[in-house]
C-alpha positions as a Markdown table, in Angstrom:
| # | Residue | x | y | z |
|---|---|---|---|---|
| 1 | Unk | 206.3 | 156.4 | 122.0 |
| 2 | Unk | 204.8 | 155.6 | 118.5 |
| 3 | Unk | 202.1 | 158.0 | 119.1 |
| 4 | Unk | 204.0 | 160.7 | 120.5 |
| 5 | Unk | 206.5 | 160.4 | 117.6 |
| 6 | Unk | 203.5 | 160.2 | 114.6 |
| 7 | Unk | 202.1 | 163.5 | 116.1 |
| 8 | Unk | 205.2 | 164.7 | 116.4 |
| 9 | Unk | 205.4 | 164.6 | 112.6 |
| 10 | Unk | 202.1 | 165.6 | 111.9 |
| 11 | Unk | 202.4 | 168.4 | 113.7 |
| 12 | Unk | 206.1 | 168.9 | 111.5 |
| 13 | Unk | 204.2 | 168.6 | 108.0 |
| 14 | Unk | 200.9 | 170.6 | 109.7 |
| 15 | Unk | 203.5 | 173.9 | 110.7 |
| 16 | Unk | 205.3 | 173.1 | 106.7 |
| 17 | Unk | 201.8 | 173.6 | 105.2 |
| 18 | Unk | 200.7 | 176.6 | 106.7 |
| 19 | Unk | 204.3 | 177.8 | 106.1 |
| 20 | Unk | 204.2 | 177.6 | 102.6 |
| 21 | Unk | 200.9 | 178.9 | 102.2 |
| 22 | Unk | 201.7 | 181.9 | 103.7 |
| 23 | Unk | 204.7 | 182.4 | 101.7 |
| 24 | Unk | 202.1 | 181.7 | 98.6 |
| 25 | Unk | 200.1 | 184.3 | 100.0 |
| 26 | Unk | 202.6 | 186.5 | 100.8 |
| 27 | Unk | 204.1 | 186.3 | 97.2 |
| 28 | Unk | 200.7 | 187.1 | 95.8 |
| 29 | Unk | 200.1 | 190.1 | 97.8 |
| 30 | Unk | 203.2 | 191.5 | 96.7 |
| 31 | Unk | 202.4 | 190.8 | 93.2 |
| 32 | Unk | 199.5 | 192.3 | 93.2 |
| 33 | Unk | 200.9 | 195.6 | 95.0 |
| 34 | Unk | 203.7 | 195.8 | 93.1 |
| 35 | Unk | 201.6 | 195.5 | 89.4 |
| 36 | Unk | 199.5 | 198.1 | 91.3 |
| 37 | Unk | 202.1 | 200.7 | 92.1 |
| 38 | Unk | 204.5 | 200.1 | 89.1 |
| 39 | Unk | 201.8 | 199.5 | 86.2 |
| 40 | Unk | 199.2 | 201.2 | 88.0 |
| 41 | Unk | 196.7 | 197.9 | 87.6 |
| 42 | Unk | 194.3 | 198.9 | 89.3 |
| 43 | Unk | 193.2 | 196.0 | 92.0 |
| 44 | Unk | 189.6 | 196.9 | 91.8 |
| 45 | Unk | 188.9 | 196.2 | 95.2 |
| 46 | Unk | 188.9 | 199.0 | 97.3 |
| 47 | Unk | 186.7 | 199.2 | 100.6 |
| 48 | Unk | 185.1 | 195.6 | 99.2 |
| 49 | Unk | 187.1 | 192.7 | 100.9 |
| 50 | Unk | 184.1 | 191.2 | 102.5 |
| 51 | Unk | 182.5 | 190.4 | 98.9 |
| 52 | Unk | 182.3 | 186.9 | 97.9 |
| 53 | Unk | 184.5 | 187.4 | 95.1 |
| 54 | Unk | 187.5 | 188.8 | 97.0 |
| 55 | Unk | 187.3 | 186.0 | 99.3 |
| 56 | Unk | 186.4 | 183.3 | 97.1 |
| 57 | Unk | 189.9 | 184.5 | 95.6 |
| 58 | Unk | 192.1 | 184.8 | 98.8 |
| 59 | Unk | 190.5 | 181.6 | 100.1 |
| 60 | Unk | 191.2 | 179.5 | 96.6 |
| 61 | Unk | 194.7 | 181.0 | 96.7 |
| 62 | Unk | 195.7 | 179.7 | 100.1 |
| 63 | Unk | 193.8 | 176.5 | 99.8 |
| 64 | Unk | 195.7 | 175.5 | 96.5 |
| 65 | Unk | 199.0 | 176.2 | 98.7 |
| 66 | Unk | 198.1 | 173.2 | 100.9 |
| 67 | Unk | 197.0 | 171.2 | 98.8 |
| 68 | Unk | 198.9 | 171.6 | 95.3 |
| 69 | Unk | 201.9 | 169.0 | 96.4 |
| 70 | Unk | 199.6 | 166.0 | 97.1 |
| 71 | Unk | 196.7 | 166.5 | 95.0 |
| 72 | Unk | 197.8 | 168.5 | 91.6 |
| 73 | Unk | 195.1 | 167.7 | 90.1 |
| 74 | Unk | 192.4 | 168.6 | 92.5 |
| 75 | Unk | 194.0 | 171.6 | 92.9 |
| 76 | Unk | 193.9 | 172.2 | 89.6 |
| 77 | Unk | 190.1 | 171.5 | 89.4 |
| 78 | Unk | 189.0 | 173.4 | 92.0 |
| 79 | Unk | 191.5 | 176.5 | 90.8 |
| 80 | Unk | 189.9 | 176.4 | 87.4 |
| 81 | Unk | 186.5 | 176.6 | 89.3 |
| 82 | Unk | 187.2 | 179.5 | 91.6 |
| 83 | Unk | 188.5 | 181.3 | 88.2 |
| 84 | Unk | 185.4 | 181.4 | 87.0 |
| 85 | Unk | 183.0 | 182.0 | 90.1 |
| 86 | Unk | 185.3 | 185.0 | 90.7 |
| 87 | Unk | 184.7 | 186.3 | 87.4 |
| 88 | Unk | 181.1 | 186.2 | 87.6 |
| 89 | Unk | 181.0 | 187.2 | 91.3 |
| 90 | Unk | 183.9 | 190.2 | 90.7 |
| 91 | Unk | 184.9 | 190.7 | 87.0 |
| 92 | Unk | 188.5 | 192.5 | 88.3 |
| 93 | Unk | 191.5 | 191.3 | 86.6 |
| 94 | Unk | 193.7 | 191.7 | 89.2 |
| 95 | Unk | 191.5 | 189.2 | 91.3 |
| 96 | Unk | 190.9 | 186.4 | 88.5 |
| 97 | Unk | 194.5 | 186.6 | 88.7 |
| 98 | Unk | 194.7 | 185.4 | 91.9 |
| 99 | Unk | 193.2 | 181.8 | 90.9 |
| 100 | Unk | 194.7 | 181.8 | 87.5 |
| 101 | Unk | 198.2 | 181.6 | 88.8 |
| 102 | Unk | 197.4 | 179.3 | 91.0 |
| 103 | Unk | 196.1 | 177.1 | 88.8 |
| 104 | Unk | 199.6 | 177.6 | 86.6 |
| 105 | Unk | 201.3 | 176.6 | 89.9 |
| 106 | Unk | 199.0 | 173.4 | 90.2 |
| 107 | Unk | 199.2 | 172.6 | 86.5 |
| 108 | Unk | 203.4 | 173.0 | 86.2 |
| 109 | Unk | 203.0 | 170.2 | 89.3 |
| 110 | Unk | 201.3 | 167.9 | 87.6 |
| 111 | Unk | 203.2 | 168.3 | 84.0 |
| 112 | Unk | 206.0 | 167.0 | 86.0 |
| 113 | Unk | 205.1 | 164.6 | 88.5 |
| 114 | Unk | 201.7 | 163.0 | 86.2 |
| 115 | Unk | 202.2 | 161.0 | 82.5 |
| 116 | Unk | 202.4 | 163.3 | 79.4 |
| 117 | Unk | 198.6 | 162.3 | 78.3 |
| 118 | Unk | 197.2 | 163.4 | 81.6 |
| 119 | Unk | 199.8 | 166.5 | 81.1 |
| 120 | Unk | 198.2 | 167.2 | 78.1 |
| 121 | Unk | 194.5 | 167.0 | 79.2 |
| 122 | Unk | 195.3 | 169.4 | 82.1 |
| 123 | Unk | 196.8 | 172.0 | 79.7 |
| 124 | Unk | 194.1 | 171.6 | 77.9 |
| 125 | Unk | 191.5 | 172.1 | 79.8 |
| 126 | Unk | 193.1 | 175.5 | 81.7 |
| 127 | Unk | 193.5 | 177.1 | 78.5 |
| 128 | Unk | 190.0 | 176.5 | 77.8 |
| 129 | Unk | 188.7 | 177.8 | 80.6 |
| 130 | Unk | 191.0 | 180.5 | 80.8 |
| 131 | Unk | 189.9 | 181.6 | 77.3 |
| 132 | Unk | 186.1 | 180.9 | 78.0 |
| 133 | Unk | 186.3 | 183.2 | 81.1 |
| 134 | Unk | 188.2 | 186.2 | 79.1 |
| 135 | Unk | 185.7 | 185.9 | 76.5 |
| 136 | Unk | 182.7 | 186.1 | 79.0 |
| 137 | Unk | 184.2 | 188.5 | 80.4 |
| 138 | Unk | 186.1 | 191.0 | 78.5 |
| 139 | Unk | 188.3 | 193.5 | 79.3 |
| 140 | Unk | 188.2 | 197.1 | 78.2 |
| 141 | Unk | 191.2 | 199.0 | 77.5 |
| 142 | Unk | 193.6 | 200.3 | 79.7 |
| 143 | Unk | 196.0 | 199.1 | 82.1 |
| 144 | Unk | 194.2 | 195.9 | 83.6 |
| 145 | Unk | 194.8 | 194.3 | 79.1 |
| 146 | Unk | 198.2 | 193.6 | 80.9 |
| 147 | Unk | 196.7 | 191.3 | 83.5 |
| 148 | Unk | 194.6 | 189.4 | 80.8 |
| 149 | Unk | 196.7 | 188.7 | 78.5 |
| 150 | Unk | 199.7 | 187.7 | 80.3 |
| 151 | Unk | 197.1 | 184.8 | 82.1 |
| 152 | Unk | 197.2 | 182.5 | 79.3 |
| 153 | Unk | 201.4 | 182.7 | 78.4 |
| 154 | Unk | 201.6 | 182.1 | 82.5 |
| 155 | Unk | 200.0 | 178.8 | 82.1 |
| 156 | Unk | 201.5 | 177.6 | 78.8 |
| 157 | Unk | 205.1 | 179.0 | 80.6 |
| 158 | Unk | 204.4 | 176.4 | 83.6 |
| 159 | Unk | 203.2 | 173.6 | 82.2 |
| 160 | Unk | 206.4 | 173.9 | 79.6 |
| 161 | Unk | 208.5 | 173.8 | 83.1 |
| 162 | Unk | 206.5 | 171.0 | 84.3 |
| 163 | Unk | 207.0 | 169.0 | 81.4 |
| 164 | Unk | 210.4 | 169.9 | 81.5 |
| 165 | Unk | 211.0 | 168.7 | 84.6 |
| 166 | Unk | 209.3 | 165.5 | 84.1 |
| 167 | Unk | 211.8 | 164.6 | 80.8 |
| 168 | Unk | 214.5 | 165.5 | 83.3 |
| 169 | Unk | 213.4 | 163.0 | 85.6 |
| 170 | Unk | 212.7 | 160.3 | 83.0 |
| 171 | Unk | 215.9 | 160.9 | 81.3 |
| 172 | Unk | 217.7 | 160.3 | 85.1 |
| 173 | Unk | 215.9 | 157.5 | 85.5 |
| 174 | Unk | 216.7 | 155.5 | 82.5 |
| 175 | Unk | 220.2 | 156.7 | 82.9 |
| 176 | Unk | 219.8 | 155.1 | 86.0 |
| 177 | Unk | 218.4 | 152.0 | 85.1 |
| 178 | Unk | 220.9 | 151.6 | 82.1 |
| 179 | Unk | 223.4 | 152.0 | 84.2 |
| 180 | Unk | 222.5 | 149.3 | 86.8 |
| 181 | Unk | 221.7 | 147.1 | 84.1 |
| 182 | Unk | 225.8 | 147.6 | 82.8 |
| 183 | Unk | 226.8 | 147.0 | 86.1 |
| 184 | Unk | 224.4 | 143.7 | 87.0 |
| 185 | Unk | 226.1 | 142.7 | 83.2 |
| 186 | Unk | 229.9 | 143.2 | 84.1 |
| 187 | Unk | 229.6 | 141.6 | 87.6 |
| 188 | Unk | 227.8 | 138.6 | 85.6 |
| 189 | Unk | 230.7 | 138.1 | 83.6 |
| 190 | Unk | 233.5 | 138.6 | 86.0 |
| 191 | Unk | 231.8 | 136.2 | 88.2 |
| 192 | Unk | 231.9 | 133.9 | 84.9 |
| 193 | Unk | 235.5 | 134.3 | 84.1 |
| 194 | Unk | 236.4 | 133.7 | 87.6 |
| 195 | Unk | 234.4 | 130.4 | 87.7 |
| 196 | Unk | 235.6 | 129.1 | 84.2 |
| 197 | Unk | 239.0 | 130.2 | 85.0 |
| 198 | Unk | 239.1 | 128.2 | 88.2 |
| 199 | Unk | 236.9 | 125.2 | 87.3 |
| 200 | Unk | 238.2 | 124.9 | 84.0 |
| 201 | Unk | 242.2 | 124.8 | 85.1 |
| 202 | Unk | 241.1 | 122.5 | 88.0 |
| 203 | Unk | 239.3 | 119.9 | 86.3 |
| 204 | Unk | 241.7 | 120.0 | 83.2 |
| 205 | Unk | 244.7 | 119.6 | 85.7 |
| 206 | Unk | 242.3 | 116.6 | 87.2 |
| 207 | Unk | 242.0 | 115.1 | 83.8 |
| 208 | Unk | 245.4 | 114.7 | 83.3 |
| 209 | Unk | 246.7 | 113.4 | 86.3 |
| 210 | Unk | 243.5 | 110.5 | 86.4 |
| 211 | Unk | 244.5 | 109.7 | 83.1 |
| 212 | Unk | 247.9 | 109.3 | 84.0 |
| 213 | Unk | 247.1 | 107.4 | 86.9 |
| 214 | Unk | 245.3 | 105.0 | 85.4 |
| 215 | Unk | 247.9 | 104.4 | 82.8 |
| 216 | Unk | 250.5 | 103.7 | 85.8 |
| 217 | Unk | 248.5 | 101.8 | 88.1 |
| 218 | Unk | 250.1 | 98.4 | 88.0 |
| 219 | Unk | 253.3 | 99.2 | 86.6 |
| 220 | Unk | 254.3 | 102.2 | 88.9 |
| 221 | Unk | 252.1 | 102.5 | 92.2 |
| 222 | Unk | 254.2 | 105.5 | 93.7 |
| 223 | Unk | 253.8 | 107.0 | 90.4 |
| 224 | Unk | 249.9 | 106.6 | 90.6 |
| 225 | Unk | 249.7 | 107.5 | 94.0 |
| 226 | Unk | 251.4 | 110.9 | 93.3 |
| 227 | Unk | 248.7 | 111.6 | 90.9 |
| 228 | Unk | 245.9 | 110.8 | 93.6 |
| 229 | Unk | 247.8 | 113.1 | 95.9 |
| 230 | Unk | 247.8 | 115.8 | 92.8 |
| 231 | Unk | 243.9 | 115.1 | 92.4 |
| 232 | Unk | 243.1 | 115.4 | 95.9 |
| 233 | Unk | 245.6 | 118.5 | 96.6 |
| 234 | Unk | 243.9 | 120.1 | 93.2 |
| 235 | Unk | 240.1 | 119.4 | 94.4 |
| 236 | Unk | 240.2 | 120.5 | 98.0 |
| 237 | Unk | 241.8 | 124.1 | 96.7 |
| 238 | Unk | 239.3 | 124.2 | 93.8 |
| 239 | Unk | 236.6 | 123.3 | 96.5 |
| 240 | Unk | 237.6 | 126.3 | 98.8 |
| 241 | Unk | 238.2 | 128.7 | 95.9 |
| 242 | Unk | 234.7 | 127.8 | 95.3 |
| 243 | Unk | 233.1 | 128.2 | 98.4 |
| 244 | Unk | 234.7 | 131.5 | 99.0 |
| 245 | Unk | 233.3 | 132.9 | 96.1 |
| 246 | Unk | 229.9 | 131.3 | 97.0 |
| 247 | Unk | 230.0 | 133.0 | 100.3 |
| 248 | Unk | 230.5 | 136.0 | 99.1 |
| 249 | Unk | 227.7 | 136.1 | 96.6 |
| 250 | Unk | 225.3 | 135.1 | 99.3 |
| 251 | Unk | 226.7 | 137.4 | 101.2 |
| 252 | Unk | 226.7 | 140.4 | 99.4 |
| 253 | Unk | 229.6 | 141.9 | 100.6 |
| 254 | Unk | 233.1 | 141.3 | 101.6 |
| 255 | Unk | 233.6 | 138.1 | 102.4 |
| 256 | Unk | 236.8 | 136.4 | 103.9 |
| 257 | Unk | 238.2 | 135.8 | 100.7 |
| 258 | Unk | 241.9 | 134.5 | 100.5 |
| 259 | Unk | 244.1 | 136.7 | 98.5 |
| 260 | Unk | 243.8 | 137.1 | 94.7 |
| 261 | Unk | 246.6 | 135.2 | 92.6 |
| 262 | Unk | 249.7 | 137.6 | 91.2 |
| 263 | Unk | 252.5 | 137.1 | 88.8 |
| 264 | Unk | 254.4 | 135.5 | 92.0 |
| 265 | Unk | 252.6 | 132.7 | 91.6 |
| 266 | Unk | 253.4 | 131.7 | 88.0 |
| 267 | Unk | 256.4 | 129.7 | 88.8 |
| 268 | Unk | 254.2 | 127.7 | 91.6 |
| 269 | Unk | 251.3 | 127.9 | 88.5 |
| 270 | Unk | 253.8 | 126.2 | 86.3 |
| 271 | Unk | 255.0 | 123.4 | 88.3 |
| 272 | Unk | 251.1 | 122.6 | 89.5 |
| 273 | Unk | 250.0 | 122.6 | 85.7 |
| 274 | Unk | 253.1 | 120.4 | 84.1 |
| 275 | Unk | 253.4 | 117.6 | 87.2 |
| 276 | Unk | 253.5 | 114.3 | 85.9 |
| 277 | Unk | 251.9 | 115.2 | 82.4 |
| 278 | Unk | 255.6 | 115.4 | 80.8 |
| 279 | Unk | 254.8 | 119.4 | 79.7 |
| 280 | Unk | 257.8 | 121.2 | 80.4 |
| 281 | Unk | 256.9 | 125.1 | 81.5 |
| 282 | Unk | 259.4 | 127.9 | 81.2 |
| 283 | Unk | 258.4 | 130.6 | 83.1 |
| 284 | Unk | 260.8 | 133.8 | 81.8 |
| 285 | Unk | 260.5 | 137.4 | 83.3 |
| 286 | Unk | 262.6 | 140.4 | 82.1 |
| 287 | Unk | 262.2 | 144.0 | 83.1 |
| 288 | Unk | 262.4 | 145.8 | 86.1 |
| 289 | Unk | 260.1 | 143.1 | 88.2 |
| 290 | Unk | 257.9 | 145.3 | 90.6 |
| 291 | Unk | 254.1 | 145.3 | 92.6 |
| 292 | Unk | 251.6 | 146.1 | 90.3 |
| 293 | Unk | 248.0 | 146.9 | 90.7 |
| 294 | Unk | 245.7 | 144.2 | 92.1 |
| 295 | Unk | 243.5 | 144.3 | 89.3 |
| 296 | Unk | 246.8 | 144.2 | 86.0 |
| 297 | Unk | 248.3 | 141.1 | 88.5 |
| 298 | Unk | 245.1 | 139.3 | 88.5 |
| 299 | Unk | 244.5 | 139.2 | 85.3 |
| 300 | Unk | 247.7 | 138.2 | 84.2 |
| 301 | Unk | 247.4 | 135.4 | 85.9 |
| 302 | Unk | 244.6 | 134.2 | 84.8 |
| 303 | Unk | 245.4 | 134.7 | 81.4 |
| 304 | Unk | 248.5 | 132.7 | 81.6 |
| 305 | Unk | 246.4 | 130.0 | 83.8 |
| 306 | Unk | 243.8 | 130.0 | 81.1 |
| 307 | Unk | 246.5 | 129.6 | 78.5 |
| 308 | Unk | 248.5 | 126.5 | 80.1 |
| 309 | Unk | 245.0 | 125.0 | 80.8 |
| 310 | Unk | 244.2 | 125.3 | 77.1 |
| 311 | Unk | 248.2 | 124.1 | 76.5 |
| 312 | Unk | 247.3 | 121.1 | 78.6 |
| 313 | Unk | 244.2 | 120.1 | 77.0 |
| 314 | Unk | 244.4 | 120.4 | 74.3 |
| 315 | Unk | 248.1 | 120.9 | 72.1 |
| 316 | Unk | 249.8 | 118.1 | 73.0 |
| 317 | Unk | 253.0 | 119.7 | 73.3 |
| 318 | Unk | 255.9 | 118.8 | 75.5 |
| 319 | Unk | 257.7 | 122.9 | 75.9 |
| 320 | Unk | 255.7 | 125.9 | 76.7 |
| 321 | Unk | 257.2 | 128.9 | 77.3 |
| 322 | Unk | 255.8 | 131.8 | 79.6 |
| 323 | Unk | 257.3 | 135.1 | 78.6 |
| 324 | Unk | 256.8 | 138.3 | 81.3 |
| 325 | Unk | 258.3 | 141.7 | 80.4 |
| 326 | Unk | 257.9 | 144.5 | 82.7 |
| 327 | Unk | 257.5 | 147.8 | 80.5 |
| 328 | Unk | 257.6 | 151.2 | 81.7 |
| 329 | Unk | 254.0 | 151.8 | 80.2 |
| 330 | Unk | 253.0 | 147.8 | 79.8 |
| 331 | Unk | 253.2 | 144.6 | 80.9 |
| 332 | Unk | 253.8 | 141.7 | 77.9 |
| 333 | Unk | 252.4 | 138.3 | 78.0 |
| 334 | Unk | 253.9 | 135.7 | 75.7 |
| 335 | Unk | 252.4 | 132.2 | 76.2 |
| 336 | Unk | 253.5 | 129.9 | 73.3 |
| 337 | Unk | 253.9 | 126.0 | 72.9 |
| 338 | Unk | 255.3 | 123.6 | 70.4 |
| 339 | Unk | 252.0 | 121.5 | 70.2 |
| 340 | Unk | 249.8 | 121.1 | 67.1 |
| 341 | Unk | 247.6 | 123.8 | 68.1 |
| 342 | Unk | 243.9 | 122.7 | 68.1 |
| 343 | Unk | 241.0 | 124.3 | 67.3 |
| 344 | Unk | 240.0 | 124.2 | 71.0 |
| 345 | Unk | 242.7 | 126.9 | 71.3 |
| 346 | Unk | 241.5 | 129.0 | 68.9 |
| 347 | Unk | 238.2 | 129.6 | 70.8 |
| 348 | Unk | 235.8 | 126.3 | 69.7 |
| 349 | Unk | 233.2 | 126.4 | 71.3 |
| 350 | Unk | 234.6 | 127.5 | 74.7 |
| 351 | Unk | 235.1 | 130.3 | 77.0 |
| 352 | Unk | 238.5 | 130.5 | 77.3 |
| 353 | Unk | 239.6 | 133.0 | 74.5 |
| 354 | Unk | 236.6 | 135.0 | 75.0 |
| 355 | Unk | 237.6 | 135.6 | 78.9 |
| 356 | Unk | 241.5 | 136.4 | 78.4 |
| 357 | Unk | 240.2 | 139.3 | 75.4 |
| 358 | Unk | 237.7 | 140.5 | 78.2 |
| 359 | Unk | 240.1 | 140.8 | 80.9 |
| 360 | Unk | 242.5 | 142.3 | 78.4 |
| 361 | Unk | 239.8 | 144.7 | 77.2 |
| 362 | Unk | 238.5 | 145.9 | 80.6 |
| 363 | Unk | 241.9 | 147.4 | 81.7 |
| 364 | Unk | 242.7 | 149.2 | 78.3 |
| 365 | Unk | 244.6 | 146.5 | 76.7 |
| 366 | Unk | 244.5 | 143.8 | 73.7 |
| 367 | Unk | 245.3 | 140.2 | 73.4 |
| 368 | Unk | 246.1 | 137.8 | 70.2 |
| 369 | Unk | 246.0 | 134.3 | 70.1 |
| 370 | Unk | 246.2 | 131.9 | 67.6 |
| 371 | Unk | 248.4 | 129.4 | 65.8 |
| 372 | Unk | 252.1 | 130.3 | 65.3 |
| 373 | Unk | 253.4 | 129.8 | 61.6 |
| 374 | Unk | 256.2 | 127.7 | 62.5 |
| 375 | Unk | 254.1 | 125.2 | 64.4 |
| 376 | Unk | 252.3 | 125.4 | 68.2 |
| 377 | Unk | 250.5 | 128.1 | 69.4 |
| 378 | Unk | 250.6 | 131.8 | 70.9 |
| 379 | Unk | 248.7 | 133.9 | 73.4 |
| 380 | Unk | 250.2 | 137.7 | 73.3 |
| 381 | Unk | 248.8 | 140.2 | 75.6 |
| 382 | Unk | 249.5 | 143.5 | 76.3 |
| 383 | Unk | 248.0 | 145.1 | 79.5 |
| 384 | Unk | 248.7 | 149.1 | 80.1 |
| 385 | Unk | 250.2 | 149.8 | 83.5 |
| 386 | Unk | 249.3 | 153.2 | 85.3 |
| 387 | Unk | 251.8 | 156.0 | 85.5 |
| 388 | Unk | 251.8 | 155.5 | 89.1 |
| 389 | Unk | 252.6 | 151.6 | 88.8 |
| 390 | Unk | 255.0 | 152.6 | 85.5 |
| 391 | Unk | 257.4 | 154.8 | 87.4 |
| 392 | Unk | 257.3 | 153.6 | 91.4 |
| 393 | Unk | 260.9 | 152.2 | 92.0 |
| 394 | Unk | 260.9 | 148.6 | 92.4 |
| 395 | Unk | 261.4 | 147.3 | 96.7 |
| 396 | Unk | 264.5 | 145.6 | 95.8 |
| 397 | Unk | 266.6 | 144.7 | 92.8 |
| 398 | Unk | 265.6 | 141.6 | 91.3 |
| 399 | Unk | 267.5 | 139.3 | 88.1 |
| 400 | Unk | 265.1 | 137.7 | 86.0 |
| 401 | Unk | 264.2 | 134.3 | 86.6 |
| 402 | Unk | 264.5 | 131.2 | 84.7 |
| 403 | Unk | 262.0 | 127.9 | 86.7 |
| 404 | Unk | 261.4 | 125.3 | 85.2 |
């Protein structure tokens, strides 16, 4: 079956060859008929097709057809040759022609498929030749001038293609590349802002509760073994969040991945992050409450996770307040506490700032944070919503909700 199918194909690329050399042929016959009836070149071959020149000519012509798309070069060579054995053998313009476009053919190939140096060395040495041969050669006056002197613009013309073609290509190509690079880049960094965003909240939320176990080990055991439950109930969903992701970089490709966290989940979000760690978190919505896109819900949520998590860590406050307005062209984000507003919050030498302005940034939108002038701290985002997403009508009427 192998053997049937490679001769299958060679037979395939065998008929393609012959097939485009006789369309070479056949394009050069007309040429030269056509320059002989409308300019009245005269061919200068008449009852002589046997003599070496004419076929040297005919037989260079079809031969560069076969060979000019795997071997430009060669082909170039050996049409550069046959120019000048036809000259000496039969000084016709019409006929040195024949080999001289040819050669233009073979030389636009390799301006665009060789580098520019050996591009430059090819052009080169056509035009030398072509000009050695015209001055060995000469032509007298009359009509066949036309056929000499348009030789050496021909081949300047195709390597100019050529070389065009070959900047094309380079300029698609590093498109290309630049453009893989960007997308290697922002898959990097989402994959970093999911990891930090999940680790981060995880282990701070861990932190807390082992601190407040330990505190309340001997004094209140049910209060100690409600933070080991916490701990425990935190890891193993940190864990699978985790290994989800892991699959599906392995992967490649879609992996069973649970679904991604929305603004319904802020109230469960706020009783998670304030447990026993005496934060109280007031989660506020106002608006016309309705589905957004995948992507705007997301990354609200994770910037109102990475904004408790830095809450938790790092203020010390006892009230936070989580502040959700549903625009017709927006949706707000108002994270603020009463705590003394660390550094950490600012940015320090984390992450977490830096991810909330990214996901902000990638879907049009901007986000402040900083310390508030009356004391505590603020997160303020603003993330546009799509005209689709601004103006569907909402499933079902909702009041805005006050938890905890």
């Amino acid at each position: 079956m192998e053997t049937s199918s490679a001769e299958g194909g060679g037979t395939r690329a065998a008929r393609s060859a012959w097939r485009t050399a006789a369309l070479w042929g056949g394009a050069g016959l007309a040429t030269l008929v056509l320059l002989n009836l409308v300019l009245r070149v005269p061919l200068g071959v008449g009852d002589r097709i046997a003599e070496p020149g004419v076929l040297l000519a005919a037989v260079s012509f079809l031969v560069a057809a076969l060979t000019v798309r795997r071997a430009p070069l060669a082909t170039l060579a050996l049409m550069l040759a046959s120019d000048v054995g036809v000259a000496f053998l039969h000084p016709t313009p019409a006929l040195t022609s024949v080999p001289v476009l040819a050669a233009a053919g073979a030389l636009g190939r390799v301006a665009a498929a060789r580098p520019r140096r050996t591009a430059l060395a090819a052009v080169g040495a056509t035009v030398l030749v072509v000009l050695l041969v015209q001055a060995a050669r000469p032509v007298e006056a009359g009509p066949a001038v036309v056929l000499a002197q348009g030789q050496l613009p021909v081949v300047v013309l195709a390597w100019l293609i050529g070389d065009s073609v070959r900047r094309s290509r380079e300029a698609a190509a590093q498109a290309h590349a630049a453009a893989t690079e960007q997308a290697l880049t922002d898959e990097r960094l989402r994959i970093a802002r999911e990891l930090h965003d999940m680790v981060a909240h995880s282990i701070g939320i861990v932190a807390i509760q082992a601190g407040v176990g330990s505190r309340v080990i001997d004094t209140r055991p049910d209060q100690a073994r409600e933070a080991l439950q916490a701990i425990e109930a935190t890891s193993r969903e940190t864990l699978s969040s985790l290994r989800r992701t892991l699959v599906a970089l392995r992967r490649g490709g879609p992996a069973p991945l649970a679904p991604a966290p929305g603004l319904d989940g802020l109230e469960r979000l706020a009783a998670t992050t304030a447990g026993d760690t005496g934060l109280r978190i007031d989660v506020a919505v106002s608006g016309r409450r309705r589905p957004l896109p995948q992507d705007v819900e997301l990354a609200a949520y994770r910037i109102v996770q990475e904004a408790l998590t830095n809450t938790v860590r790092h203020a010390r406050a006892r009230r936070c307040r989580v502040g959700v307005a549903y625009g017709d062209g927006a949706l707000a984000l108002d994270i603020t506490d009463d705590g003394r507003g660390s550094p950490a919050q600012v940015g320090g030498s984390g992450f977490g700032i830096t991810g909330m302005r990214e996901r902000a940034a990638l879907l049009g939108g901007s986000l402040d944070a900083g310390p508030r002038p009356a004391g505590g701290f603020r997160v303020a985002a603003v993330l546009p919503l799509p005209a689709t997403a601004s103006t569907a009508p909402a499933p079902a009427p909702a009041a805005a909700e006050e938890a905890r």
